[in-house]
C-alpha positions in Angstrom: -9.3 2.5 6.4 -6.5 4.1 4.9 -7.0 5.0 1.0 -4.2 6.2 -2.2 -6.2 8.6 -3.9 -5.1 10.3 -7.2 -6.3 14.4 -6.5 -8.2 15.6 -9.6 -10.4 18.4 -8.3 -9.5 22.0 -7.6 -10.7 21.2 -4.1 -8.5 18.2 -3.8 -5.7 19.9 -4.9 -5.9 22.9 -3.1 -6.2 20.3 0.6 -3.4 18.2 -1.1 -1.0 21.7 -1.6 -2.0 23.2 1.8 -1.4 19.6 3.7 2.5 19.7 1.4 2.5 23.2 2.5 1.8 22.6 6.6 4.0 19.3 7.2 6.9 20.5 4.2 7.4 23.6 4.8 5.5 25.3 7.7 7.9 24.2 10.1 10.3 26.3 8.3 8.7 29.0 8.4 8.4 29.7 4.8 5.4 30.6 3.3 2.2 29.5 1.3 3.6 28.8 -1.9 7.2 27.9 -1.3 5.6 24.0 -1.6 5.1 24.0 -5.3 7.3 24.1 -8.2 8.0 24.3 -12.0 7.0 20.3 -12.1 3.5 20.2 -10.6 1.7 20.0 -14.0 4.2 17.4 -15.2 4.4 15.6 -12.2 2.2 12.5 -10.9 0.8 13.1 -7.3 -0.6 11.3 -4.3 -2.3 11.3 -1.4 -3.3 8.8 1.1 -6.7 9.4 3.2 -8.0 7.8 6.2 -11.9 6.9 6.4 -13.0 10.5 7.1 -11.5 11.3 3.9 -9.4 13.5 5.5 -5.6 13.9 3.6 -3.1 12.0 6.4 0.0 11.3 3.8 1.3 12.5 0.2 4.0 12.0 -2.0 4.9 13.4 -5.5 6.8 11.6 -8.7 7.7 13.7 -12.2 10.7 12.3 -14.8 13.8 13.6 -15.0 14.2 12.2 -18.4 13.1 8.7 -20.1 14.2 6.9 -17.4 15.5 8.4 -14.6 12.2 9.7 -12.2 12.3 11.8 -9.1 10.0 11.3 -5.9 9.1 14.1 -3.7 7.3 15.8 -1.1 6.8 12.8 0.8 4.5 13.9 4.1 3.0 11.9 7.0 1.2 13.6 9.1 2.4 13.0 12.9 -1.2 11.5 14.0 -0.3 8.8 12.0 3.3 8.0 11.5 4.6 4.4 12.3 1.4 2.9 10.6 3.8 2.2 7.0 1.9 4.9 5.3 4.8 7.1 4.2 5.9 3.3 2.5 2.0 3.2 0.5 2.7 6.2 -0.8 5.9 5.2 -2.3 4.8 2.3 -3.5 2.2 4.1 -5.3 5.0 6.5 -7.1 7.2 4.0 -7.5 4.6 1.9 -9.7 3.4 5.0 -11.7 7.6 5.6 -12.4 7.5 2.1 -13.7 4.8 2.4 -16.0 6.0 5.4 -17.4 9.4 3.7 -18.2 11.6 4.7 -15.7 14.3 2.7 -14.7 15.3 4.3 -11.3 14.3 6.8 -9.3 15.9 9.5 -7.4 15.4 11.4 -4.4 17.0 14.6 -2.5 16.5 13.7 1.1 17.5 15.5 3.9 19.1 14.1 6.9 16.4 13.5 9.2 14.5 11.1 6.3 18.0 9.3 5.0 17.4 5.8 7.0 13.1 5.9 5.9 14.3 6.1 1.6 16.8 3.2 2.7 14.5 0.6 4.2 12.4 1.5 0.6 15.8 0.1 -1.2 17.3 3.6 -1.7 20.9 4.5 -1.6 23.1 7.6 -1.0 25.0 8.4 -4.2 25.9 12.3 -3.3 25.5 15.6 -2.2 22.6 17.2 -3.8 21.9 21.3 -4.0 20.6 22.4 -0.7 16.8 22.8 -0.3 15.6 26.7 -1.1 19.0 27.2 -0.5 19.4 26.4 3.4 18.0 22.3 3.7 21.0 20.4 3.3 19.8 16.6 1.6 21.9 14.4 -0.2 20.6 12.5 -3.4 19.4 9.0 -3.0 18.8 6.4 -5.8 17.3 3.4 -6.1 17.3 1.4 -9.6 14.4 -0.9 -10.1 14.2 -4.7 -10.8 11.2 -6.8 -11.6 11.5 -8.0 -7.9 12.9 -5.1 -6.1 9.0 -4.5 -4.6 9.0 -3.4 -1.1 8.4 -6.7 0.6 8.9 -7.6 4.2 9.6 -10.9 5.2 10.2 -12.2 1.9 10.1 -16.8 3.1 6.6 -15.6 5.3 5.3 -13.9 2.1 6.7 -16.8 -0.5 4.9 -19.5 2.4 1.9 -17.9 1.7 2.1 -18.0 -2.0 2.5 -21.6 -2.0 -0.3 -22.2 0.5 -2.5 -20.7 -1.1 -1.6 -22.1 -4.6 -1.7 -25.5 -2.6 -4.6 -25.3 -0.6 -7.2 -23.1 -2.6 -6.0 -24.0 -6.3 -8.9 -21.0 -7.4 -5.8 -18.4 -7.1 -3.7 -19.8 -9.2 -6.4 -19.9 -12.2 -7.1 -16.2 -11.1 -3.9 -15.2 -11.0 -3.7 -13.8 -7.4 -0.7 -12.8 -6.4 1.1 -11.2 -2.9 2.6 -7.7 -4.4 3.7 -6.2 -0.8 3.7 -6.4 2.6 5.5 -3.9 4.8 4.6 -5.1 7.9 1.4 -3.1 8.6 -0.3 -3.6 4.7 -0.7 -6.3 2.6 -1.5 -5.7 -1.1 -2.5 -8.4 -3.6 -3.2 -8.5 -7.2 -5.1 -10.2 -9.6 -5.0 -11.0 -13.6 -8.0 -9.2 -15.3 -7.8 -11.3 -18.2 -8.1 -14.6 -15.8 -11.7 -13.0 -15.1 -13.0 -11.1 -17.1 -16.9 -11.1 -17.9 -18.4 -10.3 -21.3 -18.9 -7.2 -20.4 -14.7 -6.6 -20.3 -14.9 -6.2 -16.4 -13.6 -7.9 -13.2 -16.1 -11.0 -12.3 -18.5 -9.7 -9.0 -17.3 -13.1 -7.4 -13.6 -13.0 -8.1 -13.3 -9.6 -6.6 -14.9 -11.3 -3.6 -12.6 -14.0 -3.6 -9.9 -11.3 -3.8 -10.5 -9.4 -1.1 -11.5 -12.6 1.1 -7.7 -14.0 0.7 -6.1 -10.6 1.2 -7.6 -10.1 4.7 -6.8 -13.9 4.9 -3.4 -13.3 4.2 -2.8 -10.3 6.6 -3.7 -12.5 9.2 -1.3 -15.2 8.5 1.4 -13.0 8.1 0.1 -11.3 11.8 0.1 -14.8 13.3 4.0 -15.3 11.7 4.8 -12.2 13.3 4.0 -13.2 16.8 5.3 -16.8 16.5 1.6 -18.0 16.2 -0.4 -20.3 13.9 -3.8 -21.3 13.8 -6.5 -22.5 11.0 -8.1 -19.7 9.3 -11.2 -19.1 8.5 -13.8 -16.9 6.9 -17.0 -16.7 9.3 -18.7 -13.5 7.1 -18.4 -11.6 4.5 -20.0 -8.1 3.0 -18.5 -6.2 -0.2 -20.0 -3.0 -1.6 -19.1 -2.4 -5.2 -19.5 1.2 -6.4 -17.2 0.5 -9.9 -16.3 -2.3 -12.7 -12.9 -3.2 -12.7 -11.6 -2.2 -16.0 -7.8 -2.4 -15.9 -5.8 -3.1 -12.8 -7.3 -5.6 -9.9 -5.5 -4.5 -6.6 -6.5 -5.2 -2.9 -5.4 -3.5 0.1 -5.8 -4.5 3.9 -4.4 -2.8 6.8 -3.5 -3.5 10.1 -5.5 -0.5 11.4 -8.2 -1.7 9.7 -7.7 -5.4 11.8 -9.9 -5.9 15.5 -9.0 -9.1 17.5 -6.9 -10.7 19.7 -4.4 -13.1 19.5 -4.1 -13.7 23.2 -6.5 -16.5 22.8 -4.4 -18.6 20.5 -1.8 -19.0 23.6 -4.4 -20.7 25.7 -5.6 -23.5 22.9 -8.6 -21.4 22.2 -10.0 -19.8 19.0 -10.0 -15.8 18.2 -12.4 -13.7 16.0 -11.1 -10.9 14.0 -13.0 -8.2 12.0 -11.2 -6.6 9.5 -11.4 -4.2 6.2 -10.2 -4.6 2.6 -9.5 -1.8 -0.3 -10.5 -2.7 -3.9 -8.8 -0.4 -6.6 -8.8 -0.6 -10.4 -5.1 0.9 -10.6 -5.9 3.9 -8.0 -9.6 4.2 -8.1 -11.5 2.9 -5.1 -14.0 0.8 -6.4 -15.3 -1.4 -3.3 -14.5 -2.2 -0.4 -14.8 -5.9 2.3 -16.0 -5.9 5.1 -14.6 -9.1 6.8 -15.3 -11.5 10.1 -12.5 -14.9 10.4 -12.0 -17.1 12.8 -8.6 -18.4 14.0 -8.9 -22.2 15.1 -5.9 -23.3 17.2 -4.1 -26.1 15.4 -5.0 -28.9 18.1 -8.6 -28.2 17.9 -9.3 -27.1 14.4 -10.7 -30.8 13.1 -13.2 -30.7 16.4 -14.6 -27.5 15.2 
């Protein structure tokens, strides 16, 4: 399971320069050090770990001024590129640009990482200074609206919405809503204030009931992508919760994180899947699902 983490430790940050360090500017063959800067105090910064806790992405977001914000240092590491991770991580700068009033961001790319900042909504806009003064990039921007999330398959994603405000009526009164979906991650949200306990904390049960539609959701939106549908069900479910939820209900499920086949479904049969599901309060980890659904194949579901 794949995780945005906010490094606060010496220890973290020393991994989290040395990873920027290896994958930034290693290749290069300039040395420990070149990867930091004047900003790194100022600046917001992220990493991504997988369930080993070991650092497999980063990323890196300071202000230019009130509302212009910059994004840099984004890393994958090349065990696990093509898994949408280099997209979580700007997701996660992006939203911390936001809430800190920006009102676009910027980027110097170089060539080789033009086409990734324009699937995120970037845009060229011109040369920018070359990179420790040999990395040609040119300067990317993208301005942000209040819809201008990264969403993939906007009518698949607006579908689910509206099933699941038809079908289970509970989201609506708790004010779950799709936030992204790349492709390979699904996040949802949910309003604190919808359910809150006396204690001024995320109700135990509706942080179940989040995490149960998000792994509910990535499915459907699996079964769109193949051209599949099916009845979905939850067969089992186990949440460990380490923290209250104090400010920011999010939920995160990743393909990787997603066992089954679909095969099945093609022969009229039903399919099992296992799957896993972040909970963060804003960027803390705070539990996480453990998930087991069952697809029933639409001319068999009512026998089932």
């Amino acid at each position: 399971m794949y995780k945005v983490v906010t490094p606060k430790s010496d220890a973290e940050f020393e991994a989290y320069f040395h990873f920027r360090w290896e994958h930034l500017r290693q290749p290069w063959n300039f040395p420990p050090g070149s990867e930091k800067d004047e900003y790194e105090q100022v600046a917001e910064h992220r990493i991504i770990t997988n369930s080993k806790n070991e650092i497999v992405a980063c990323g890196r977001v300071h202000l230019n001024t009130a509302e212009e914000a910059q994004i840099r240092h984004i890393a994958v590491h090349s065990d696990h590129l093509r898994k949408g991770l280099g997209q979580m991580v700007m997701v996660a700068l992006e939203n911390v640009a936001k809430d800190l009033g920006a009102v676009r961001a910027v980027t110097n790319s170089r060539e080789i990482s033009i086409d990734f900042f324009a699937s995120c909504g970037f845009v060229v806009e011109r040369e920018a200074p070359n990179e420790l003064g040999m990395l040609k990039r040119q300067q990317m921007v993208k301005k942000f609206t209040e819809n201008n999330t990264l969403v993939l398959h906007p009518k698949w994603c607006k579908a689910l919405q509206e099933t699941w405000s038809e079908t289970i009526p509970i989201t609506e009164h708790m004010g779950i809503k799709l936030y992204q979906y790349t492709g390979r991650t699904l996040e949802t949200r949910a309003s604190l204030n919808k359910n809150i306990n006396i204690h001024g904390t995320m109700f135990a049960g509706s942080i179940f009931s989040l995490a149960t539609l998000t792994g509910w959701g990535l499915i459907y939106l699996q079964l769109k992508e193949r051209g599949l549908s099916g009845d979905i069900v939850l067969g089992d479910g186990d949440i460990h919760y380490h923290k209250p939820i104090t400010m920011k209900p999010r939920a995160i499920c990743n393909i990787e994180t997603l066992s089954g086949k679909f095969a099945p479904l093609q022969k009229n049969k039903k399919t099992r899947f296992e799957l896993s599901v972040a909970i963060l309060d804003n960027d803390t980890a705070v539990a996480e699902f453990e998930g087991v659904f069952w697809v029933l194949p639409p001319e068999t579901s009512d026998k089932e």
